[in-house]
C-alpha positions in Angstrom: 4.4 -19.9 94.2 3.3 -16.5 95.1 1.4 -14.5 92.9 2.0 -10.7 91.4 -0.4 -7.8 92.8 -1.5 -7.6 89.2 -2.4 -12.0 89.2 -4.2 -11.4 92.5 -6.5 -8.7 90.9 -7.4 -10.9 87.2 -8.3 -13.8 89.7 -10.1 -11.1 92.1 -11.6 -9.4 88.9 -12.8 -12.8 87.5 -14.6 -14.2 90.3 -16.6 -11.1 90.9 -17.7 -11.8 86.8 -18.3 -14.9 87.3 -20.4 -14.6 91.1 -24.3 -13.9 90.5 -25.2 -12.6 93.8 -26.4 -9.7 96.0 -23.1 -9.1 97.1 -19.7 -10.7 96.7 -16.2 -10.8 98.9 -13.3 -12.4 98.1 -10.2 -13.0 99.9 -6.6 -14.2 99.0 -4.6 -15.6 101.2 -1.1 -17.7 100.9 1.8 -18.6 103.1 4.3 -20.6 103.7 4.6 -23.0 106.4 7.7 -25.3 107.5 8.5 -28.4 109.7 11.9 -30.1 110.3 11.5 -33.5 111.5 14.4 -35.0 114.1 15.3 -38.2 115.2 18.5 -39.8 117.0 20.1 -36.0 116.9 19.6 -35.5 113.1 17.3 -33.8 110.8 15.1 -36.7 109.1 12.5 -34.6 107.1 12.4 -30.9 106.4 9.4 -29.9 104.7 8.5 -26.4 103.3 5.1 -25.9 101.6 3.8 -23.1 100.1 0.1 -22.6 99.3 -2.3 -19.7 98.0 -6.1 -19.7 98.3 -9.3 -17.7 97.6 -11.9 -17.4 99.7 -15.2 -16.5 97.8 -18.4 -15.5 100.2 -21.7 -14.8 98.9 -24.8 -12.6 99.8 -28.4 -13.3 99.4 -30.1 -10.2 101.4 -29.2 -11.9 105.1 -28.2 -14.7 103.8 -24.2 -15.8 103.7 -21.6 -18.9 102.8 -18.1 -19.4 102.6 -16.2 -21.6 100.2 -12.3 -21.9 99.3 -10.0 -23.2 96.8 -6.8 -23.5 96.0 -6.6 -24.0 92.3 -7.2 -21.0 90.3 -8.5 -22.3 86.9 -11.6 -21.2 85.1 -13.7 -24.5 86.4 -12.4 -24.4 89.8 -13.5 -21.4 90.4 -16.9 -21.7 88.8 -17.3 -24.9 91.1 -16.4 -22.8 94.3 -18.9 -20.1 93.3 -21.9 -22.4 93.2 -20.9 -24.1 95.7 -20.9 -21.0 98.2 -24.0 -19.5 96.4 -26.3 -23.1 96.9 -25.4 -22.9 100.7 -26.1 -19.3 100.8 -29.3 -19.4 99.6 -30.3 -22.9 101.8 -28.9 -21.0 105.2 -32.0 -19.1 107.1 -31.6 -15.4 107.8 -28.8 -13.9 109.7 -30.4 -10.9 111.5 -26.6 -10.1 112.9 -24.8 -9.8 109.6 -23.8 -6.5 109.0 -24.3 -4.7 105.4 -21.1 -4.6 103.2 -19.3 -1.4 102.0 -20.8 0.5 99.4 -18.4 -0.2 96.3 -16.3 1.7 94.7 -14.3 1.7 97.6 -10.5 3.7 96.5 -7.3 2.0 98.4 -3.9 3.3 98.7 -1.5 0.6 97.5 0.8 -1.2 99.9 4.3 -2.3 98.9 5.7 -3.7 102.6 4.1 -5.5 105.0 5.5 -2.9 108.2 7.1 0.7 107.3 11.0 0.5 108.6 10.2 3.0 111.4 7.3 0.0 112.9 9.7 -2.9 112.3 13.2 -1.1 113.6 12.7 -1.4 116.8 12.0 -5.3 116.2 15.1 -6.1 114.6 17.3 -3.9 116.6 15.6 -5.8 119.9 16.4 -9.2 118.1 19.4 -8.6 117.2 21.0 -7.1 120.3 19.1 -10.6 121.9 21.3 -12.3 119.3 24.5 -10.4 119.8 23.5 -10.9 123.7 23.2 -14.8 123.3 26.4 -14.9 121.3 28.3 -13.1 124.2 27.1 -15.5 126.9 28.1 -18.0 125.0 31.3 -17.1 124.1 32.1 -16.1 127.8 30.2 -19.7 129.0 32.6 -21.9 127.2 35.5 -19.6 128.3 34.9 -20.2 132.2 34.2 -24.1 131.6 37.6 -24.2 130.2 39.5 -21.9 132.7 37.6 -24.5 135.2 38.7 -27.5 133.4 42.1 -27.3 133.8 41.3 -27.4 137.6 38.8 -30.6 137.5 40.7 -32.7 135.1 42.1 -35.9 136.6 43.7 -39.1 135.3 41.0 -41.2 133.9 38.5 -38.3 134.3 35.6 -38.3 131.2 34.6 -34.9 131.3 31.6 -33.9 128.9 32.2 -31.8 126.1 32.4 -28.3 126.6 29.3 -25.8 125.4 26.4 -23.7 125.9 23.7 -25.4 127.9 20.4 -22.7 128.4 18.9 -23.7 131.5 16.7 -20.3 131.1 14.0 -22.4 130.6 14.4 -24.9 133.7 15.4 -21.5 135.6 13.2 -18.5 134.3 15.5 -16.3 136.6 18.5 -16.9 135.4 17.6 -15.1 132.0 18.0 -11.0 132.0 15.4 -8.4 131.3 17.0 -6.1 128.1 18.1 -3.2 130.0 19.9 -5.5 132.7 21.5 -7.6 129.6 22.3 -4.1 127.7 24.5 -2.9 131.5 25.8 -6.6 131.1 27.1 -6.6 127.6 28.3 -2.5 128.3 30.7 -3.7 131.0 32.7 -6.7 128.7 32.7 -4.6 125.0 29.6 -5.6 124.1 
């Protein structure tokens, strides 16, 4: 579940009511994190989860804690909060910590992670990589089978034809972009 700008702000907005402190900070912070489990060549678990928490840290002069939660109820946050405000004020001093930002601090609002003009270049470089690994490909499989018809024999059990990347096991073998950009030029790429 992700949460509107607007959701992010009443839980912002209530935890800053609710804090009784020097100074308060709060963070929110989600994500979504995914693992595919495999086993005898097939996918035996795929698992996506999804989480959002808030990170509430409060001040007492030098004095600072940190504590988290994930559920965003009345109560849960209340339980964070004096939580991370009974280890603030048992921590000694912290001569290093730096004074917060004055409030009211004024923010331009962000509606994209990167502008297009940032992320271009990135998905034009991963896409001509794509486009580039689809051409080897296609050009791998087409010189095993122009060899096959000379290696097959009576009897013969050939493996199957495709794309094996030994790029990894041979680190030269793969080509820098311009190199690959000359290569793909020269076959219609």
């Amino acid at each position: 579940m992700s949460f509107s700008r607007e959701e992010v702000k009443a839980i912002t907005d209530k935890v800053l009511n609710m804090a009784k402190a020097d100074a308060v900070e709060v963070t929110f912070a989600g994500g979504e994190r995914s693992a595919t489990r495999y086993a005898n060549s097939t996918i035996t678990a795929n698992l996506v989860e999804r989480d959002q928490s808030v990170f509430i840290t409060v001040y007492y002069g030098q004095k600072s804690a940190t504590t988290s939660t994930h559920q965003f109820d009345d109560a849960s946050l209340k339980s964070a909060i004096e939580q991370a405000q009974e280890l603030a004020k048992r921590r000694p001093d912290n001569p290093e910590l730096m004074p917060l930002v004055k409030p009211p601090q004024d923010y331009q609002p962000v509606d994209a992670a990167l502008p297009s003009a940032v992320a271009r270049p990135a998905i034009v470089r991963e896409l001509r990589a794509e486009r580039r690994a689809d051409a080897y490909a296609a050009w791998s499989i087409r010189m095993q089978k122009a060899a096959e018809s000379k290696l097959v024999c009576e009897r013969d059990r050939l493996p199957q034809l495709g794309v094996v990347d030994s790029s990894s096991y041979a680190p030269f073998l793969s080509l820098s972009e311009p190199e690959a950009d000359r290569w793909l030029a020269t076959r219609g790429g």
